[in-house]
C-alpha positions in Angstrom: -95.6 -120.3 -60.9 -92.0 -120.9 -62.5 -89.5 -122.2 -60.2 -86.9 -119.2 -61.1 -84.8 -118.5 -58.3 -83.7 -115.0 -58.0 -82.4 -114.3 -54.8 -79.7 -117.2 -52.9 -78.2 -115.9 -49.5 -76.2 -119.2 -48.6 -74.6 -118.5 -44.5 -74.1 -114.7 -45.1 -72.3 -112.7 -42.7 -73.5 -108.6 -42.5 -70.8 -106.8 -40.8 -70.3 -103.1 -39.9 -67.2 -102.2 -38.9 -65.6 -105.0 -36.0 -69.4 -105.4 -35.3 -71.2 -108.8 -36.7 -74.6 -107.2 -37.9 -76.0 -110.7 -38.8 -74.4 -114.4 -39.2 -75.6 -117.4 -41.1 -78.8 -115.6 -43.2 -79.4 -118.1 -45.5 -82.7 -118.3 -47.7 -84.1 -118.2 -51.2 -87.0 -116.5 -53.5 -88.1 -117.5 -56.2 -90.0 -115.8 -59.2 -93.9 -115.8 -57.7 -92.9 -115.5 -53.9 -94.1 -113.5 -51.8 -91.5 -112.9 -48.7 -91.4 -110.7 -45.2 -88.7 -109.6 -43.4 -89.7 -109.6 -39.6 -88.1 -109.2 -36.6 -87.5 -106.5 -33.8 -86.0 -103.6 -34.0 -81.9 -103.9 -34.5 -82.0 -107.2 -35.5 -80.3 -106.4 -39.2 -83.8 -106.1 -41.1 -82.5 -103.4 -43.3 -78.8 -104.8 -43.4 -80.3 -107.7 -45.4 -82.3 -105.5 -47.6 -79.7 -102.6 -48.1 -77.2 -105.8 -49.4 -79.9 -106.9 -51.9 -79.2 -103.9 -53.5 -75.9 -103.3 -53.1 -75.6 -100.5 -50.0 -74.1 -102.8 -48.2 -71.5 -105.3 -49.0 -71.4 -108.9 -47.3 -68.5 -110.2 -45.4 -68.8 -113.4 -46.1 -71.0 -116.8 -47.4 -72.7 -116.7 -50.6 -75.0 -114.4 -51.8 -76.8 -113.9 -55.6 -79.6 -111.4 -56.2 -80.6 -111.8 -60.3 -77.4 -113.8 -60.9 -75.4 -111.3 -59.8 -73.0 -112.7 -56.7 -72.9 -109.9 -54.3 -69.5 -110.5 -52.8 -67.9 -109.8 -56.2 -70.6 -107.2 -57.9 -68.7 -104.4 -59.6 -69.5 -100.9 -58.9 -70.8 -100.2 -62.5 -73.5 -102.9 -62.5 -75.3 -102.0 -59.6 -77.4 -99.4 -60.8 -78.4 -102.2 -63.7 -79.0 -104.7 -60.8 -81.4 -102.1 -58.6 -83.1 -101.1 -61.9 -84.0 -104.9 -62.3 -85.1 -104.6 -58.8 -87.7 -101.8 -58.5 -87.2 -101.3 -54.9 -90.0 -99.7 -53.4 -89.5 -97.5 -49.8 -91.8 -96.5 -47.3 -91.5 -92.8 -47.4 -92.6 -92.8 -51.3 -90.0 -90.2 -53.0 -93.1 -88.9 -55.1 -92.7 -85.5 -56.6 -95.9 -83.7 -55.1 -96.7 -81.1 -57.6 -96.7 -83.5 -60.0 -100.2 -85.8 -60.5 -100.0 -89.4 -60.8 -99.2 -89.6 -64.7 -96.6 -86.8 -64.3 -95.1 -88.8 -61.9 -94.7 -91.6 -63.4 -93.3 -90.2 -67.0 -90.6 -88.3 -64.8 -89.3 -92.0 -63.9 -89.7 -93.3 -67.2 -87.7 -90.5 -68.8 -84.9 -91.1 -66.1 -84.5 -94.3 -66.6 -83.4 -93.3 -70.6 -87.6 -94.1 -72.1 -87.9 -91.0 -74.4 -90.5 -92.6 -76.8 -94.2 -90.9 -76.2 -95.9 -93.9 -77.3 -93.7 -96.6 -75.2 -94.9 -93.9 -71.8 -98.4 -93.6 -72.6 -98.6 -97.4 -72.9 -96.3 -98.5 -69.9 -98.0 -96.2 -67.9 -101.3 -97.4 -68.6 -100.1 -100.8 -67.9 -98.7 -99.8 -64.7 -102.1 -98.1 -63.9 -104.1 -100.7 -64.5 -101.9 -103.4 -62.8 -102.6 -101.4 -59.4 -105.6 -100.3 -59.2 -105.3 -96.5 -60.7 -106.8 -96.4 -64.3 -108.2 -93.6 -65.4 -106.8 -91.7 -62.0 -104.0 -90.3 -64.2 -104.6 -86.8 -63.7 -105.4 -86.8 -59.6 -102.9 -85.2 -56.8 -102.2 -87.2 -53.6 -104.6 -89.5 -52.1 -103.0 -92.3 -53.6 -99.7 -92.1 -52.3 -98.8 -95.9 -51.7 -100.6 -97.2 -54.8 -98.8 -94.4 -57.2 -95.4 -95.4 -55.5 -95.6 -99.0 -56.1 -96.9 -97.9 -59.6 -93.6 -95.9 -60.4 -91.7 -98.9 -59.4 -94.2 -101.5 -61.2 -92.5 -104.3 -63.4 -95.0 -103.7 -65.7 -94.0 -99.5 -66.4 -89.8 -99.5 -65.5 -89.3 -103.9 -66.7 -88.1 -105.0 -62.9 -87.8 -108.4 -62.4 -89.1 -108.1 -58.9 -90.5 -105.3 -56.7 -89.3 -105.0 -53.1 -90.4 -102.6 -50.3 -88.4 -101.7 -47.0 -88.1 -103.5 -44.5 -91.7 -102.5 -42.7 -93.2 -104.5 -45.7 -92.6 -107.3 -47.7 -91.7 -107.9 -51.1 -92.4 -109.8 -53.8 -90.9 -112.3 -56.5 -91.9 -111.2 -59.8 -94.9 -109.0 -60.0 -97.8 -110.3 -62.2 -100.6 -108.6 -63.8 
């Protein structure tokens, strides 16, 4: 594994109005890691995550997600910075009268991929990365799988894929 840090939180602050969501997070990932957010419920789970991608701004320390710092990040590069990111969420957002491949060209073309070629083949990358090859053309049933597939380094060129804060997420998918 490289040693490529991508995410720094260095004594963050989370606030929400006078209210102090969470003090002093500090931790790092780095490209091949594998990292869970636990903890019980209201304990700022999602404020850490919504600030990795820019929902929510910190009030104070240090934070960098990709080399962006987070306390000066510019309203025009966050949608760059969460396409990097590939963030994955529980509830799936899949289109459901689409099949898997439809699904996952819809992304591709919304992300600006017109090319035919370029689809088929990062689609079939993305495919085979989780599991689904040759399911293309099937409904439902694979829910999960298809969602981390639309959000799959390997199909939309994140850096990282990250799910919500009932998961974990991960540090540079491989495959």
């Amino acid at each position: 594994m490289e040693n490529e840090n991508l995410i720094t939180y260095n004594n963050v602050l989370i606030r929400q109005g006078e209210y102090d969501i969470v003090k002093d997070v500090t931790f790092s990932v780095n490209k091949g890691d594998f990292v869970y957010i636990i903890g019980p419920v209201g304990s700022g789970k999602s404020s850490i995550l919504r600030t990795l991608y820019a929902d929510l701004k910190i009030s104070g320390g240090e934070a960098t997600v990709l080399g962006y710092d987070m306390s000066k990040i510019k309203r025009k590069h966050i949608p760059n910075l969460r396409k990097k990111e590939g963030i994955i969420f529980q509830d799936y957002k899949l289109l459901s009268d689409m099949n898997i491949r439809k699904n996952l060209e819809f992304v591709l073309r919304a992300t600006g991929i017109k090319q035919k070629n370029e689809i088929r083949e990062r689609i079939k990358k993305a495919l085979d990365c989780v599991g689904l090859e040759g399911k293309e053309d099937k409904f439902h049933g694979q829910k999960k799988t298809t969602h981390s597939c639309r959000k799959n380094c390997k199909m939309t060129g994140a850096e990282h894929v990250r799910r919500n804060a009932y998961g974990g997420f991960a540090g540079g998918a491989s495959g």
